[in-house]
N, C-alpha and C positions, 0 to 999 in steps of 0.2 A: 802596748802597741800591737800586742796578737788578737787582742780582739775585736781591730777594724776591720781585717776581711770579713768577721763573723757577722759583723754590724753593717756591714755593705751587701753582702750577699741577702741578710735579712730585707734590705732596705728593697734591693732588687726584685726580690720572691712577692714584698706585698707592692710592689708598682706593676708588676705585670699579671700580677693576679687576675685581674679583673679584663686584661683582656685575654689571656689564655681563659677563662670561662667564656668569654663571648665566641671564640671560636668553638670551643668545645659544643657551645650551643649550636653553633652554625652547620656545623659540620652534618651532624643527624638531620638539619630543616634540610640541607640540601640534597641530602642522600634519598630521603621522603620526596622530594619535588621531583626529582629524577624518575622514581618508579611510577609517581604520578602520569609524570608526561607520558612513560613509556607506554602504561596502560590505555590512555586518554588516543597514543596512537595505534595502539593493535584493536582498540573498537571501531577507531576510523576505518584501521583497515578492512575489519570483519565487517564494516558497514557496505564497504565499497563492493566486496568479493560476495554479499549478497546483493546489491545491485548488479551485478554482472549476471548471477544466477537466476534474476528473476524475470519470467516471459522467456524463460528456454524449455524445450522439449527434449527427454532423453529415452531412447530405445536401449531395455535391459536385459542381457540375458543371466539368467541365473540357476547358480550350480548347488545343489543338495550337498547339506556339511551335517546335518542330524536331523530325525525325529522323520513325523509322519509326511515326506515331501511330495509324496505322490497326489496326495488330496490337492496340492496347489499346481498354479503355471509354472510353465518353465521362461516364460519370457512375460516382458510389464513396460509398460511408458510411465513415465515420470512426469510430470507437468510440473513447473516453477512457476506460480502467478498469483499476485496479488498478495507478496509475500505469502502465500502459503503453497505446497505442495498435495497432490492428488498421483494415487494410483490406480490406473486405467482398471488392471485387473483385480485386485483388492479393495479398489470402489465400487465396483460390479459384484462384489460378497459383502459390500454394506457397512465398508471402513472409509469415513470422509474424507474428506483434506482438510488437512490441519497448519496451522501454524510450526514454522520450522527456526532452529538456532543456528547460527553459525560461530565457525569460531575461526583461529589462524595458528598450527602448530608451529613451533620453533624452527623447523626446517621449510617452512613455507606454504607446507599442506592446507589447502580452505579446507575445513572438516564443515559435515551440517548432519545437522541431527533433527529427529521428529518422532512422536508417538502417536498411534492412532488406536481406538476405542473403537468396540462395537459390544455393546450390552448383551449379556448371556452367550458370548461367544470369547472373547480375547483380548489382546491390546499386540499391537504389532509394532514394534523397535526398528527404523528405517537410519541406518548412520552412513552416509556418502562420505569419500575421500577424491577431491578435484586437483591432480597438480599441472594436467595440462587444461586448458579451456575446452577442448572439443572430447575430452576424457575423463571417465569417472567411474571409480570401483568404490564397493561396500559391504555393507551385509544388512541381511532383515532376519528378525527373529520375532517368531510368533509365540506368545505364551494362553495360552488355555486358560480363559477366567474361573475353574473349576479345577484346576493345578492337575497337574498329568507333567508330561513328558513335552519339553518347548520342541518347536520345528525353525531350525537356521537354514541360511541361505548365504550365498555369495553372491554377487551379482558384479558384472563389468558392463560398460558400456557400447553399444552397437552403432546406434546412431545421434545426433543431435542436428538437433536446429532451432533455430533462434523464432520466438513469433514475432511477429507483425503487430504493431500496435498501434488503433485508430489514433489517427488526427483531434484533435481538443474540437475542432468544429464538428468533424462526425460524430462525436461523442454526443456534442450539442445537439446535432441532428436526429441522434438517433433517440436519445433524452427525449423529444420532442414528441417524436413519432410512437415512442411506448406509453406514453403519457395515457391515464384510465381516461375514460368517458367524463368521470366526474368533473375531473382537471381541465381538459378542454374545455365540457360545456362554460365552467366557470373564466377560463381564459377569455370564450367567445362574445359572454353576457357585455362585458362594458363594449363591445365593437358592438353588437344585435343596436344596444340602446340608442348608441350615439348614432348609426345610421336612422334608426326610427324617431330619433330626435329631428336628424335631416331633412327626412321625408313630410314632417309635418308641419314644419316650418317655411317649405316647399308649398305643400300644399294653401298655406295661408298667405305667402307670396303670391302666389296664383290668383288668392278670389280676391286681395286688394286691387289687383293689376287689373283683374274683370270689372269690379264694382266700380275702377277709376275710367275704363273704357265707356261704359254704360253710360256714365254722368255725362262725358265731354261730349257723348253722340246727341243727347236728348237738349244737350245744350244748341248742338249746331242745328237742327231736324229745323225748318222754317214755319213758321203760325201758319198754317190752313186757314182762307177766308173763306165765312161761312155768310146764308142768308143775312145774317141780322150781322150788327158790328154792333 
């Protein structure tokens, strides 16, 4: 008789075996799905927070933190467009606009980041911190393609403003009007033909019309009676 709890407990252990594994499985798929999501929404988000960012203008002033600062400005505009970023005074030394990242720290911060190149001179490190909309502090760091001694910078934000951005039909419009020579003449050719189609068709309008005029006059003109019949 003592050994039916042994035999019942057993019996127990192999009936729910199979679904304490199924949770046990469950449990990691949905821990995984979770962090999924969670990612899948802080890209949405970083996606949004560089659409807000992009088509604004930012007035910078910036404060010497190391190296050689004298050689550079002390203030710069920032330009956000067409997903990429451009600096007024650092594009004027021959650093383009580049393509920029965004991100979204834990506490709410849009961070955005960029690198820019200029061949035989350096590469300049631009990281923005945005927590209000009209506000933005950072830093920029220059390194010497030829290694030396890097020059940093802090920078806060002076002014903003938002640009303006053409209408789809101006665009169309304006699309239009840049168009090379080549592209017109080529747009113009089938309109040139099909009016000289017109014109000629026109033309031969015209002489049926005269040659029908001619006939019906010489029809009506009366026989002139002459000496002899």
């Amino acid at each position: 008789m003592r050994k039916a709890p042994f035999f019942l407990s057993s019996l127990l252990l192999i009936m729910l075996t199979p679904l304490l594994l199924s949770i046990a499985q469950e449990i990691p798929m949905q821990t995984a799905q979770v962090v999924v999501d969670e990612r899948e929404k802080e890209r949405i988000l970083a996606r949004e927070k560089k659409a807000e960012l992009n088509n604004t203008r930012w007035q910078i002033v910036l404060s010497a933190v190391s190296g050689e600062t004298n050689k550079y400005p002390k203030t710069d505009t920032l330009t956000f467009s067409n997903n990429k970023i451009a600096s007024e005074q650092f594009g004027a030394l021959g650093y383009p606009a580049t393509n920029y990242t965004v991100r979204i720290d834990p506490d709410g911060t849009v961070v955005w980041e960029t690198m820019k190149t200029k061949p035989g001179e350096g590469v300049i490190f631009f990281r923005g911190e945005r927590r209000d909309k009209k506000f933005m502090q950072g830093s920029i760091t220059i390194k010497p393609e030829k290694g030396g001694e890097s020059t940093s910078f802090n920078f806060i934000s002076k002014r903003f403003e938002r640009l303006e951005v053409a209408a789809p039909v101006q665009q169309e419009a304006a699309g239009v009007a840049s168009a090379t020579p080549e592209v017109q003449s080529q747009k113009a050719k089938p309109a040139v033909l099909e009016a000289g189609k017109k014109t000629e068709d026109s033309k031969i309008e015209k002489e049926k019309s005269t040659t029908q005029e001619k006939a019906e006059q010489k029809k009506e003109q009366p026989k002139k009676k002459g000496w002899f019949r």
